[in-house]
BATIKE-37893 format. One line per 10 residues: their letters; for each residue x, y negated, z negated of N, C-alpha, C. Coordinates in pm, 1 decimal, decimal comma, padded with zeros to 6 digits. Atoms other than C-alpha are relative to their C-alpha. Example, Ala and Ser with C-alpha at 12.3 -4.5 7.8 and 13.67 -1.06 7.14 Angstrom:
2
AS) 00089,0 00119,0 00000,0 01230,0 00450,0 -00780,0 00090,0 -00120,0 00000,0  -00082,0 00119,0 00006,0 01367,0 00106,0 -00714,0 -00077,0 -00109,0 -00073,0;
END
This chain:
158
XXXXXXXXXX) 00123,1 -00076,5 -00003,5 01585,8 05697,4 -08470,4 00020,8 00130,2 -00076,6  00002,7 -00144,9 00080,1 01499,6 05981,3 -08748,6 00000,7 00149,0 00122,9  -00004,0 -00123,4 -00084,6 01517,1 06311,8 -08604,4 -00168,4 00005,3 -00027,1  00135,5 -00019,1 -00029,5 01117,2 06360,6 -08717,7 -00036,4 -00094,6 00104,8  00058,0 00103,5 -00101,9 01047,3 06009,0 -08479,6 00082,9 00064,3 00129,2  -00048,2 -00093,4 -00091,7 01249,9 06228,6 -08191,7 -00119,7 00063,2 00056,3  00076,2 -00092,6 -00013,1 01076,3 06516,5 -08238,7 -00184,9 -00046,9 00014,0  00159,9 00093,8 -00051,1 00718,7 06283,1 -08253,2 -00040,2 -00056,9 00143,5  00029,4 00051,4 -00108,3 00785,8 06117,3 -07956,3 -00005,3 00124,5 00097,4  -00000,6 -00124,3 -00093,0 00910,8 06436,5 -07757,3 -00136,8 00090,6 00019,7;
XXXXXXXXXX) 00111,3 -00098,6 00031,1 00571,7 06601,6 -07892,8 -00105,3 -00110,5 00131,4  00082,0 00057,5 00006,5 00369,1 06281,0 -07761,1 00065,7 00025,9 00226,6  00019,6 -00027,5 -00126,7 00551,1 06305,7 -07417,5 -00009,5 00110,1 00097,5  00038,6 -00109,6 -00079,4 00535,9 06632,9 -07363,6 -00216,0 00007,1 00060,0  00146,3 00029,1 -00017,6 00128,3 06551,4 -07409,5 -00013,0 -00062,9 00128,6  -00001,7 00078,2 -00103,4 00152,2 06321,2 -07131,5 -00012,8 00073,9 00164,0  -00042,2 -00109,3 -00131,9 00320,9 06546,4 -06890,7 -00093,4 00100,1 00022,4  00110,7 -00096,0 00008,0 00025,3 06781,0 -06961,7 -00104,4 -00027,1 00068,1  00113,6 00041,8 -00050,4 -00209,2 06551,8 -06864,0 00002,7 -00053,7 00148,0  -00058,4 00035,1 -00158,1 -00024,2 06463,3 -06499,2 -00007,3 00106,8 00058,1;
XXXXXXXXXX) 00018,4 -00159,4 -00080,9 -00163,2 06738,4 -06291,2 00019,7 -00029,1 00142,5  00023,2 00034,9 -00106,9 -00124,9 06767,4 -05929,7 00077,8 -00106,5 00076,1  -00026,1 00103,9 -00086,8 -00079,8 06481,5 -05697,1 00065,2 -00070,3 -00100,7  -00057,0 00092,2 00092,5 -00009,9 06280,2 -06022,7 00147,7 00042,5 -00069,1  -00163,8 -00024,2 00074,0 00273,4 06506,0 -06131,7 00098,3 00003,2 00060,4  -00135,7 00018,5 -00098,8 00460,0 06413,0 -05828,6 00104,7 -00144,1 -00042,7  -00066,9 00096,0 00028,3 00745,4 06139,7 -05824,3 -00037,4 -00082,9 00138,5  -00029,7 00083,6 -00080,4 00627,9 05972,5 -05533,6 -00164,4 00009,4 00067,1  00106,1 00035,3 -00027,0 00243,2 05866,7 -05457,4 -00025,6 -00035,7 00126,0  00068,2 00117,6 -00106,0 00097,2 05804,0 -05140,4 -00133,3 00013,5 00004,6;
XXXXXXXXXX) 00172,9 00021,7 00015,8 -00255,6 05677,8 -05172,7 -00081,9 00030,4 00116,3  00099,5 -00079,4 -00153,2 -00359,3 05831,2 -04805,2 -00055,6 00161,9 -00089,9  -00024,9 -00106,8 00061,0 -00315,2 06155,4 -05042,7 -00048,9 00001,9 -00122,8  -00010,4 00006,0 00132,9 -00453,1 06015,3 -05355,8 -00163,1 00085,1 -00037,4  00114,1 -00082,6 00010,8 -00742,2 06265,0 -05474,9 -00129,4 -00071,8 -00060,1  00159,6 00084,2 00045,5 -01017,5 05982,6 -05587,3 -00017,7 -00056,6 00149,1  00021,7 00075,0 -00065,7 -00985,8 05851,3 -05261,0 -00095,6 00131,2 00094,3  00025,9 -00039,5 -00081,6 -01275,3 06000,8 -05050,1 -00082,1 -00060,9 00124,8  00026,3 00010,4 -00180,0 -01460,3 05971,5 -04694,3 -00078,8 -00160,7 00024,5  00115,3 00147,5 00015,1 -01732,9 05659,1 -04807,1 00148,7 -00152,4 -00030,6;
XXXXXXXXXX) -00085,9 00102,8 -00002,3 -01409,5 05451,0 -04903,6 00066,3 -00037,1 00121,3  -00062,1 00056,1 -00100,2 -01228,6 05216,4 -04667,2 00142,8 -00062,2 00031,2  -00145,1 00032,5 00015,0 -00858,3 05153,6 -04627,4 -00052,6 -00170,1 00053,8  -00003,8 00142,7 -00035,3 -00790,0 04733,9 -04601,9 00027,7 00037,4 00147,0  -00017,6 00036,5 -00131,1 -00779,7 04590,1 -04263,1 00139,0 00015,2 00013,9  -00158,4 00003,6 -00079,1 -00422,3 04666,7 -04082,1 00031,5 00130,8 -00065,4  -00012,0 -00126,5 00081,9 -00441,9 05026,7 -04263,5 00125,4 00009,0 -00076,7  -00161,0 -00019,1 00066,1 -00134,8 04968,4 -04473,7 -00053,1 00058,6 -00165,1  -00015,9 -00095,0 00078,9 -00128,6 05178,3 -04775,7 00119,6 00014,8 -00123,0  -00123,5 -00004,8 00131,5 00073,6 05182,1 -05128,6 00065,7 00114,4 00003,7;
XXXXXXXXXX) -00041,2 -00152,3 00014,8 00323,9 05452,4 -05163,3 00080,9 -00023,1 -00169,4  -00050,8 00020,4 00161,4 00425,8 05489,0 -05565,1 00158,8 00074,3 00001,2  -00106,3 -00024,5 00011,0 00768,5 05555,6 -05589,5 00063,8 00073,4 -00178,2  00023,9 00005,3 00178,1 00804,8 05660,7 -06006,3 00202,1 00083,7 00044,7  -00157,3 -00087,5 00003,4 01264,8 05683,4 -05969,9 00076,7 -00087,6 -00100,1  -00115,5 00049,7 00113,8 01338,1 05566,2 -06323,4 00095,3 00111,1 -00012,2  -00129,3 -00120,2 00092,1 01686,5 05716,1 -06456,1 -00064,6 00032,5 -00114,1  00027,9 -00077,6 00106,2 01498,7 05781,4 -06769,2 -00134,7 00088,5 00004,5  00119,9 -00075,2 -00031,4 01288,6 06074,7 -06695,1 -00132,4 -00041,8 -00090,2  00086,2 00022,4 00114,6 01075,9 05994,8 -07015,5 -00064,4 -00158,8 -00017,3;
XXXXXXXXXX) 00104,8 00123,6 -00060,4 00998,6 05615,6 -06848,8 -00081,2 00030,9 00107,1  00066,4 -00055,2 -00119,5 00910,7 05781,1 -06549,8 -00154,3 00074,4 -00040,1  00084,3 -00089,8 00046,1 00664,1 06024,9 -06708,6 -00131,7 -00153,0 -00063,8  00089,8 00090,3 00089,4 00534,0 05693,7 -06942,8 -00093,3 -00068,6 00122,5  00097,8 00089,5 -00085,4 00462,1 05508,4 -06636,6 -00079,1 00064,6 00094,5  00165,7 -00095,5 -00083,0 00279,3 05787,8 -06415,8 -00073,4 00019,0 -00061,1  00159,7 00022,0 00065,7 00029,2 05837,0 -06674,1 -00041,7 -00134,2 -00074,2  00081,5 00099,2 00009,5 -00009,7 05490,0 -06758,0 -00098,2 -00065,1 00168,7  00080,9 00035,2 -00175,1 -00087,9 05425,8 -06333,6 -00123,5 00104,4 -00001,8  00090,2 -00076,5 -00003,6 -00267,8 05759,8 -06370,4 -00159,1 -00011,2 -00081,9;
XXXXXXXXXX) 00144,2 00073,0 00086,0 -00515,4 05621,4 -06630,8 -00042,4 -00138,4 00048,5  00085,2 00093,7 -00027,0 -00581,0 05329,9 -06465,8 -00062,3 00028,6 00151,4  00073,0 -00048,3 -00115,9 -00664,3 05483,1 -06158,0 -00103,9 00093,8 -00006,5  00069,7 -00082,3 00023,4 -00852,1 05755,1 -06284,8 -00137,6 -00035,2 -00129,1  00145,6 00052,8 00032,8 -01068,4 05555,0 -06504,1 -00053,1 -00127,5 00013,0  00092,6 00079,5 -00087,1 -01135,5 05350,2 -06257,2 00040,7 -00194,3 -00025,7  -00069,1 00156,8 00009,9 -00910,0 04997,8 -06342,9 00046,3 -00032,9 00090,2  -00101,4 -00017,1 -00128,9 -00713,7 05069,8 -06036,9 -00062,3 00052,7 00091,6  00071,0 -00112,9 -00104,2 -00848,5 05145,0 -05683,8 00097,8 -00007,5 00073,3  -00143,5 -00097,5 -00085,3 -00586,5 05317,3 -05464,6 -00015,8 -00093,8 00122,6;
XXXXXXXXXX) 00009,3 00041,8 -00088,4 -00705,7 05128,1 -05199,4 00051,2 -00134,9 00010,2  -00047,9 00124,2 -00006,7 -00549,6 04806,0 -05277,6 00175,1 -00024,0 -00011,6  -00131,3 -00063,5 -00069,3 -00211,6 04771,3 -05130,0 00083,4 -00168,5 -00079,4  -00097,4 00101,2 00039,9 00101,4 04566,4 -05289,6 00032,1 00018,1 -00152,9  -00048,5 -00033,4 00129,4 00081,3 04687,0 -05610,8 00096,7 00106,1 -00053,8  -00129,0 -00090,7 00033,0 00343,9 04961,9 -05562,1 00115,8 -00073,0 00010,9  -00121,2 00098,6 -00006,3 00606,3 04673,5 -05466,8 -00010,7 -00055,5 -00130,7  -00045,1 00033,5 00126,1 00561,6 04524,7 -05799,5 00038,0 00127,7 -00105,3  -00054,1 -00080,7 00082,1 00602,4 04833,9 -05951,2 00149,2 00030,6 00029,9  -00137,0 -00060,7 00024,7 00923,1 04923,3 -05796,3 00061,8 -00114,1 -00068,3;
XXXXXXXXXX) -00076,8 00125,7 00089,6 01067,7 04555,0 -05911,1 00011,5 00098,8 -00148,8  -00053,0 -00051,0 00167,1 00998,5 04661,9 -06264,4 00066,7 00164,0 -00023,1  -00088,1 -00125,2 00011,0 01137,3 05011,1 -06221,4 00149,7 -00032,1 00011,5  -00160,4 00090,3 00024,2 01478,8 04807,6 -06113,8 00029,0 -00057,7 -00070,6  -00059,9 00036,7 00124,0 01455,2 04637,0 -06402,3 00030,6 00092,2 -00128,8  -00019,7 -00085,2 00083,9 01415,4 04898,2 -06633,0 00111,9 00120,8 00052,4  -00102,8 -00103,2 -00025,2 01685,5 05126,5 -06477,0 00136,5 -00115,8 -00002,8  -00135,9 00057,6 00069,0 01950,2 04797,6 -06534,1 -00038,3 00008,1 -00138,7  00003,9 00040,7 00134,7 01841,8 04705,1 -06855,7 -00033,4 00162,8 -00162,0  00049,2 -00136,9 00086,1 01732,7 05051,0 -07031,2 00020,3 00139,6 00100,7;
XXXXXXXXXX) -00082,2 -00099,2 -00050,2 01900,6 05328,6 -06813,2 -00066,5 00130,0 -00052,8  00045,4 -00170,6 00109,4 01800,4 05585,0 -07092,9 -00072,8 00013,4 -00078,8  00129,3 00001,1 00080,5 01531,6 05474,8 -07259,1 -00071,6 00120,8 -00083,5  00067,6 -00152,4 -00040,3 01312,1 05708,6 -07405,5 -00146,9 -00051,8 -00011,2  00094,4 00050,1 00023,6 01029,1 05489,7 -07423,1 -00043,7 -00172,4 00065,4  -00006,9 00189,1 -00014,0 00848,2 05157,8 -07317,5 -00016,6 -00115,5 -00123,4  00045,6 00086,1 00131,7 00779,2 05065,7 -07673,4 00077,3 00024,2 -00080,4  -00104,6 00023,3 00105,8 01113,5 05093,7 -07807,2 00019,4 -00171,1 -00019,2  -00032,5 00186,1 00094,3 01102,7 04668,7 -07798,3 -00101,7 00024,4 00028,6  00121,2 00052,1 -00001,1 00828,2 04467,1 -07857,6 -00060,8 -00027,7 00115,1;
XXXXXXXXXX) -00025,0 00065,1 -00148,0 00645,0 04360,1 -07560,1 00016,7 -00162,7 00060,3  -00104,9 00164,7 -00025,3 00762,3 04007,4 -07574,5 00053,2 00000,7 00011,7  -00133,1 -00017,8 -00052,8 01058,4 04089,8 -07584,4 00030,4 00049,2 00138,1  00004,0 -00069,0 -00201,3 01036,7 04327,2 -07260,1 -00045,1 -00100,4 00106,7  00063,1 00148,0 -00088,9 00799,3 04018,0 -07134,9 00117,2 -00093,5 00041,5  -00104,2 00096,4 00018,5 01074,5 03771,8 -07195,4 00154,4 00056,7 00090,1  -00053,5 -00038,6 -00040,0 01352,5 04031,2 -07046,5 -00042,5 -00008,8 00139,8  00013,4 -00025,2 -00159,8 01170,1 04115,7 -06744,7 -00020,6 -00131,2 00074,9  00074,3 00127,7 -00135,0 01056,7 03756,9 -06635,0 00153,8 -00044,4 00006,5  -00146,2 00107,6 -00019,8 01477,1 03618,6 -06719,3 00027,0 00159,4 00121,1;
XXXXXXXXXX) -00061,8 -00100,9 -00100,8 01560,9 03947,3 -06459,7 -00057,6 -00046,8 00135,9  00063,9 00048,9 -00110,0 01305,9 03819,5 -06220,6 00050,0 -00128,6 00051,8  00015,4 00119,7 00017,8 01376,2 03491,0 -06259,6 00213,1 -00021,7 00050,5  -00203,1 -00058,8 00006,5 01829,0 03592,8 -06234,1 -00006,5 00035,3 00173,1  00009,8 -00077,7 -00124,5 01730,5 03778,9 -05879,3 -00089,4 -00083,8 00113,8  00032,0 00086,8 -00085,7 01537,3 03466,0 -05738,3 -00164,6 00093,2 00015,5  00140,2 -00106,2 -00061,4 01185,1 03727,2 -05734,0 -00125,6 -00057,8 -00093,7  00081,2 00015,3 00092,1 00988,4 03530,6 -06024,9 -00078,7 -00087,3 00085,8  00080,2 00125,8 -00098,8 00688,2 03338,5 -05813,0 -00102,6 00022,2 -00111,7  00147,6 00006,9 00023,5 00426,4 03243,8 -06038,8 -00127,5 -00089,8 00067,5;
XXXXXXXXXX) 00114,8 00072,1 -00135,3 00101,0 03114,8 -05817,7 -00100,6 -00057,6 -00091,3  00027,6 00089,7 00071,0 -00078,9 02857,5 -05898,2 -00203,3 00055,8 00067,8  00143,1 -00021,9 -00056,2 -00498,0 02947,6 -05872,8 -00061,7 -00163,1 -00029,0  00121,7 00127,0 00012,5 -00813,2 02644,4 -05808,5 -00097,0 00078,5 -00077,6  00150,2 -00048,0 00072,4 -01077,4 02679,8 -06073,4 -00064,3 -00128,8 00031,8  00141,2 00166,9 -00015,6 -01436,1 02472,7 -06088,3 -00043,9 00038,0 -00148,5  00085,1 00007,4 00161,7 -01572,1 02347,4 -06443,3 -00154,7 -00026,0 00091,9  00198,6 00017,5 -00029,4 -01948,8 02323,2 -06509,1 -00001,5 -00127,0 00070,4  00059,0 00159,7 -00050,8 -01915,9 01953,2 -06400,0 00047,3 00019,2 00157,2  -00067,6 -00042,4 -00136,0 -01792,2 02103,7 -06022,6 00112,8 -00072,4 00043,3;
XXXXXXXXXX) -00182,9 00013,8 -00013,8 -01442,7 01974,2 -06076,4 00070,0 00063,2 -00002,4  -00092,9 -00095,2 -00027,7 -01168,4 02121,7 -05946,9 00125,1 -00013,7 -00114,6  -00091,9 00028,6 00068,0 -00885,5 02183,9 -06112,6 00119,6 00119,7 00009,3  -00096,2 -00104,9 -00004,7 -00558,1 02428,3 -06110,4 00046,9 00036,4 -00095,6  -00057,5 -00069,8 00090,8 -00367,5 02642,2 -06325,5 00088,7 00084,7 00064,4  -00115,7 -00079,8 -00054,4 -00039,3 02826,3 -06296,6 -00002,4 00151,8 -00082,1  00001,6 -00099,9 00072,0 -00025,6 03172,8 -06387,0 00116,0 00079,3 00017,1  -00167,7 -00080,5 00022,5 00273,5 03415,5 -06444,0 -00008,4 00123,9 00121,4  -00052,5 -00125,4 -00123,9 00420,2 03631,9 -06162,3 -00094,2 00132,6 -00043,2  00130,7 -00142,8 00010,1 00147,6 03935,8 -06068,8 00129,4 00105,8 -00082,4;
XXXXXXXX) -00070,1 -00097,0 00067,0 00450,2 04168,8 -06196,1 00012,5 00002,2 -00139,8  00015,2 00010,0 00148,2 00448,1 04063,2 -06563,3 -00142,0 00068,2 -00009,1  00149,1 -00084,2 00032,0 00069,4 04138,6 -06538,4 -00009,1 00108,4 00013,0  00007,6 -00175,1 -00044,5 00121,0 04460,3 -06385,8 00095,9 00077,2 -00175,8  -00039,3 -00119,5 00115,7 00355,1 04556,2 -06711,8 -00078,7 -00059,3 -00101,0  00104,2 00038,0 00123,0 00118,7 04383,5 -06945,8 -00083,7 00134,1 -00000,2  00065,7 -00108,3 -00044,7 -00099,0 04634,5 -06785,7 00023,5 00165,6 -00081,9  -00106,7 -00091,2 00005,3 00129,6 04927,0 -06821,6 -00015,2 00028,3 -00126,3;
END
């Protein structure tokens, strides 16, 4: 990496960090606490609650992935109120703290490649479940399809 692509990226994450105010510029989320959530919303039945954990070793993944959660919560892709999606995040935070330690980025590989990494890590640790959904065609036949572990989607996401 040139020293100007350094100094580009450093510029782009300091931007980032700018834009993580508050609640968001913490390392550790709990959505009882999350500031979109107010009085008309309803926690799920059994009141259980996501808590975001953000403890990559590379401060500068950490930062990437609170304002990528922070933009999808804040414009409205993500509602705080839906619980299980901080467990797939920590998975991929364990993967990215074996495999990239020091990163300084999520788009130093391609994301096939990262795709392809993270599902053989999942897949090494016994944690890869992909679930199989029932669809109906126009003719009201059933039919199934397998789709890829919710955690790939979550870093597709990402």
């Amino acid at each position: 990496m040139s020293v100007e692509q350094i100094r580009s990226s450093e510029e782009k994450l300091q931007s980032l960090r700018e834009q993580l105010t508050g609640f968001w510029a913490q390392d550790e989320w709990n959505m009882r606490e999350c500031p979109l959530v107010n009085e008309e919303m309803h926690w799920p039945k059994g009141g259980y609650v996501d808590v975001y954990r953000f403890t990559c070793l590379s401060p500068a993944l950490n930062t990437e992935l609170k304002y990528a959660c922070w933009y999808c919560f804040f414009h409205g892709l993500w509602s705080p109120l839906v619980f299980g999606r901080a467990a797939r995040l920590h998975r991929l935070i364990d993967w990215l703290n074996q495999t990239a330690p020091h990163a300084r980025s999520l788009l130093e590989q391609s994301r096939e490649r990262s795709q392809i990494s993270f599902r053989s890590y999942l897949c090494e640790h016994d944690r890869w479940h992909p679930h199989t959904i029932t669809k109906l065609r126009a003719s009201h036949e059933t039919y199934q399809v397998v789709q890829d572990d919710m955690r790939i989607y979550l870093f597709n996401r990402l």
